[in-house]
C-alpha positions in Angstrom: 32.8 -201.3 -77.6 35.4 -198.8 -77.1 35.2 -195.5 -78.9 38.1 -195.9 -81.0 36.7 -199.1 -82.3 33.8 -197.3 -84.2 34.4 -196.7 -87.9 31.6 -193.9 -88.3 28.9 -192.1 -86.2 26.1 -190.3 -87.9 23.5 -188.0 -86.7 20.0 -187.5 -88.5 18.8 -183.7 -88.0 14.6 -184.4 -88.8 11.8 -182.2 -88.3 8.4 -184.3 -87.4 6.7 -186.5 -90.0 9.9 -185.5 -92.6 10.5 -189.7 -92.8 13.1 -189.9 -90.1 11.3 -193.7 -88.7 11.1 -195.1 -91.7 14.6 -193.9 -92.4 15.6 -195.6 -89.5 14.3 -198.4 -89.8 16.2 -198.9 -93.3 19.5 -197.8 -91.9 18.9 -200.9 -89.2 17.9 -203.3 -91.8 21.0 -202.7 -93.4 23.1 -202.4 -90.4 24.4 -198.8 -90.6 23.7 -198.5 -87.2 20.9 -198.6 -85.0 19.4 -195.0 -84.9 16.6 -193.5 -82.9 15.9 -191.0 -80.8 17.9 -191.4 -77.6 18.5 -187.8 -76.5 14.6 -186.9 -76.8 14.1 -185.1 -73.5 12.8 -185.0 -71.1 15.8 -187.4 -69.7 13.5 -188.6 -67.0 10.7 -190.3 -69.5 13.4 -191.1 -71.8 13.3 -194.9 -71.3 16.9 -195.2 -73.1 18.6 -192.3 -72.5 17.7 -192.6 -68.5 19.8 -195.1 -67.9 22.7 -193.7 -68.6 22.3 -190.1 -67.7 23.6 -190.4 -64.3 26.8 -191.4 -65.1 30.0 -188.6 -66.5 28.6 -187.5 -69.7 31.8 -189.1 -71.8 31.0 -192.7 -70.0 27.1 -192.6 -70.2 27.5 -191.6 -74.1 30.6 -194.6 -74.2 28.2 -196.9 -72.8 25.0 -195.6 -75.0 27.3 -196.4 -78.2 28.6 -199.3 -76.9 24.8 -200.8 -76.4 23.1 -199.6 -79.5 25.9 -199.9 -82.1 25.9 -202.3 -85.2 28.5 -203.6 -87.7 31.1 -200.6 -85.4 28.5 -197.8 -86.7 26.6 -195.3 -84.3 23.6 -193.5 -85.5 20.8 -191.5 -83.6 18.7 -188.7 -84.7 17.2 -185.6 -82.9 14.8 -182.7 -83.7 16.9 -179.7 -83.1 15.5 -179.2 -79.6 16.9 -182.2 -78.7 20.5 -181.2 -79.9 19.8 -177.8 -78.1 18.8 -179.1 -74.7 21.5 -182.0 -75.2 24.3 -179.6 -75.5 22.8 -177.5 -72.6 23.1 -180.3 -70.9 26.7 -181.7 -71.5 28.0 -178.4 -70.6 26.2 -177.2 -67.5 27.7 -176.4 -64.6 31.1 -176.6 -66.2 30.5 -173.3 -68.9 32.3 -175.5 -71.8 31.3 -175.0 -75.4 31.4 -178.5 -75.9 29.3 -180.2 -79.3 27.7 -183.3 -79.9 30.7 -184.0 -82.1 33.3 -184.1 -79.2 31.7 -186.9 -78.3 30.9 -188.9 -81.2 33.8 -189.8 -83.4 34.3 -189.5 -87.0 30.6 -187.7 -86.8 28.3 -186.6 -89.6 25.3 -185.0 -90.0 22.2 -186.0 -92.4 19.8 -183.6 -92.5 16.2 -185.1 -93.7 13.9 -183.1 -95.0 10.4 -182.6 -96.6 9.4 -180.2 -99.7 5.8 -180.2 -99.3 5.8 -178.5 -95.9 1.5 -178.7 -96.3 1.3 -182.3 -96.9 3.9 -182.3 -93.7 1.6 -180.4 -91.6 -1.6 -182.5 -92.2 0.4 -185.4 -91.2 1.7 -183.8 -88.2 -2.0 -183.1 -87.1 -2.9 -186.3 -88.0 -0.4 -187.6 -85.1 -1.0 -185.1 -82.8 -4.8 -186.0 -82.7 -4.5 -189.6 -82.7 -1.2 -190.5 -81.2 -0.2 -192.3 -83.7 2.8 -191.6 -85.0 4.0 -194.7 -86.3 1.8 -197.2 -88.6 2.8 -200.8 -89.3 1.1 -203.7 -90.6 -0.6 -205.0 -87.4 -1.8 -201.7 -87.0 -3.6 -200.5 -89.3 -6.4 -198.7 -87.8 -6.8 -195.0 -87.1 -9.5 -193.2 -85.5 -11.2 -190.0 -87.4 -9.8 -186.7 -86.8 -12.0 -183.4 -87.4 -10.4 -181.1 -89.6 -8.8 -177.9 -88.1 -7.5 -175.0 -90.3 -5.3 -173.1 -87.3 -4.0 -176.4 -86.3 -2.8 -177.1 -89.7 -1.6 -173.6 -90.2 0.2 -173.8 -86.7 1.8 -176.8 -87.5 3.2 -175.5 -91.1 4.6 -172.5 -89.5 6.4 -174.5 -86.5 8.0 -176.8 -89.3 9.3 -174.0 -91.0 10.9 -172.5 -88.4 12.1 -175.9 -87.5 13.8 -176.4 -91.1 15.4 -172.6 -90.0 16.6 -173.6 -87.0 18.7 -176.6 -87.9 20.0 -174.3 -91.2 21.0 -171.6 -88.6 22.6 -174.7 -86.4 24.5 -175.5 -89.1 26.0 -172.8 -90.8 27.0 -171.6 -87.1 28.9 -174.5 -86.6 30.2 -174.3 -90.5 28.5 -177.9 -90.8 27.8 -179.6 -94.2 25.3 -181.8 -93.5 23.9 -184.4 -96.5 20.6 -183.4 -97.3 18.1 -186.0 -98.3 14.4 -184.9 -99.0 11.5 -187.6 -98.3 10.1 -187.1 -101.8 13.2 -188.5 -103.3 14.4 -191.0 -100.3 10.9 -193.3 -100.5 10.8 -192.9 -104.4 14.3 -194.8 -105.1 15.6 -196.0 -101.7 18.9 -198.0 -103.2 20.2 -194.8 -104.9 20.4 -192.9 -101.8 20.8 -195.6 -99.7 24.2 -195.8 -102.0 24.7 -191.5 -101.6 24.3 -192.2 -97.9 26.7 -194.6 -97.6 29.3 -192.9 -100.0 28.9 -189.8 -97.8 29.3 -192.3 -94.6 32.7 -193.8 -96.1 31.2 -197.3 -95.5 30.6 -198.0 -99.3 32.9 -200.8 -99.3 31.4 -202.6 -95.7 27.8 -202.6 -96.3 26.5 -205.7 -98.3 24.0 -204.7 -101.1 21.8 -205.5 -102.7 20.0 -203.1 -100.0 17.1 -203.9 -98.0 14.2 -201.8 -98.6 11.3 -204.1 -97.3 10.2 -202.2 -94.1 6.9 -202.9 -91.8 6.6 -198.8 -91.8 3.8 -198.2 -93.4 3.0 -194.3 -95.6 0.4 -193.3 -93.0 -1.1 -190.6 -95.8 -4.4 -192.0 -97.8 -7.9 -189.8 -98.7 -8.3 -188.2 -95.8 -4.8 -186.5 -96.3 -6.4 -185.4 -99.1 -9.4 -184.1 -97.8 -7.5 -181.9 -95.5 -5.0 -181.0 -98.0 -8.3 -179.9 -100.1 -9.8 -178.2 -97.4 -7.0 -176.1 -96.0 -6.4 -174.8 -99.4 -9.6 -173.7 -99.8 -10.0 -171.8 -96.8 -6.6 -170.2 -96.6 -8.0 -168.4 -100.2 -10.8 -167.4 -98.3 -9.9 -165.9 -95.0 -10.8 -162.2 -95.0 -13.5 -162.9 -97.3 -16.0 -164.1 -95.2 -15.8 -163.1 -91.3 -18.5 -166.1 -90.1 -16.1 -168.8 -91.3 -13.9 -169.9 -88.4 -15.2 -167.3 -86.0 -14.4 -166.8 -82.9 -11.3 -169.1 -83.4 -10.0 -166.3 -85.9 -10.5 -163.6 -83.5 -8.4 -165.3 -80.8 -5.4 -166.2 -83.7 -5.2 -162.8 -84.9 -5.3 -162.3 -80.7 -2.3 -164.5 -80.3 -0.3 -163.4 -83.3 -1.1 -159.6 -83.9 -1.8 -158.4 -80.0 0.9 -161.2 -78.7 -1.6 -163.0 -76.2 1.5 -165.0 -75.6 3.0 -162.0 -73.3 1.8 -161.6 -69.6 1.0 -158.1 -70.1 -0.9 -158.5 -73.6 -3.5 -160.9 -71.9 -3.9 -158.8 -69.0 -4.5 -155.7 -71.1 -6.5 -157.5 -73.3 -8.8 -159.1 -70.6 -8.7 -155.5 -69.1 -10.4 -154.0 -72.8 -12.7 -157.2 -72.6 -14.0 -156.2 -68.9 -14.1 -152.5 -70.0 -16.7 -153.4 -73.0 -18.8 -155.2 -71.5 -18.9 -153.3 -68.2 -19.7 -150.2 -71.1 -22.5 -152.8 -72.7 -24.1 -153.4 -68.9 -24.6 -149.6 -68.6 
């Protein structure tokens, strides 16, 4: 399919766990498109994006469309890494300033996103532990996790800054994305399916009524809970009782407050270690 021949091209900005494979999997069933992930890097384990990657980056993104298009509508979605190492990418060695947008025509951006950045996090952990980042029907089981405050924590501060990053992105680029939050998406799916597709301009070639039946199944249940429960509890706490995460509190406020993440910090702190207990030895 040539380029000119496609009536819309989207791009879904997610941060993890915000809804973005169930959201794809509706757009497909409906067939606006045929989203996923194609620019996650790295290229080389990419099994889609390889393919193409060695070709000019106009003709390998041609050819991408032309594969993976449905009904003459492109969709795809990326974490905003993706979009930053993608861009990188298209314009290295040349020095251009070139966008995702130069190469996808009549190009918008949907920008899914989560409220309850907690209930996020827990499932982001969840995924992390298990490797399972995707639940349908035929797979039902998960293994236990063991809860982990700092994990949790970790993963609620990277998702903010996430959610930061693609509002920076886009008011950079002067970029009005549509915003739809997960709450709202799963609790009526035809309504925005409609505000989608009015956004879109493809109202009038979509047939309705909509398909919502997906085999994406909500992966949060009681243990969700628990941990929800759990962090809540002991982010009250901390400072009130020093035995109860500790050492793993020493080495966060480490990492945060001395910035173990530097060279020089670890070295000067491993220096102070050596110097206390050489001074305990005497």
């Amino acid at each position: 399919m040539p380029m000119d021949e496609l009536d819309q091209s989207y791009t879904i900005a997610f941060t993890p766990r915000s809804g973005s494979n169930a959201l794809c999997e509706l757009l497909a069933l409906n067939g606006i498109g045929h989203p996923s992930e194609f620019f996650q890097y790295p290229y080389d384990n990419n099994f889609i994006f390889d393919k193409y990657r060695r070709l000019p980056t106009a003709e390998a993104i041609a050819l991408l469309i032309r594969e993976h298009s449905q009904n003459r509508i492109f969709g795809c979605k990326m974490n905003h890494d993706h979009l930053a190492h993608f861009e990188e990418a298209i314009n290295y060695p040349s020095g251009t300033s070139k966008t995702i947008q130069d190469y996808l025509p009549s190009h918008k951006w949907i920008w899914l996103r989560r409220r309850d950045k907690l209930s996020q996090a827990i499932s982001l952990f969840r995924a992390q532990s298990t490797n399972v980042w995707a639940k349908h029907f035929d797979n039902l089981e998960e293994e236990e996790v063991e809860y982990d405050f700092f994990a949790i924590m970790a993963n609620y501060m990277m998702l903010c800054v996430n959610d930061l990053a693609w509002h920076t992105y886009f008011a950079n680029n002067n970029i009005s994305p549509l915003v739809l939050f997960y709450e709202e998406l799963f609790r009526d799916i035809r309504a925005n399916i409609d505000v989608l597709l009015e956004y879109l301009e493809l109202s009038n070639k979509i047939a309705k009524p909509f398909k919502t039946e997906i085999k994406l199944q909500i992966q949060r249940d009681s243990t969700s809970e628990e941990f929800r429960g759990k962090f809540l509890r002991d982010l009250v706490a901390v400072g009130r009782n020093e035995s109860l995460f500790g050492l793993a509190e020493n080495r966060w406020n480490a990492f945060f407050f001395e910035k173990q993440w530097r060279d020089d910090a670890v070295q000067e702190a491993q220096a102070a270690l050596g110097a206390g207990q050489a001074r305990r030895r005497a």
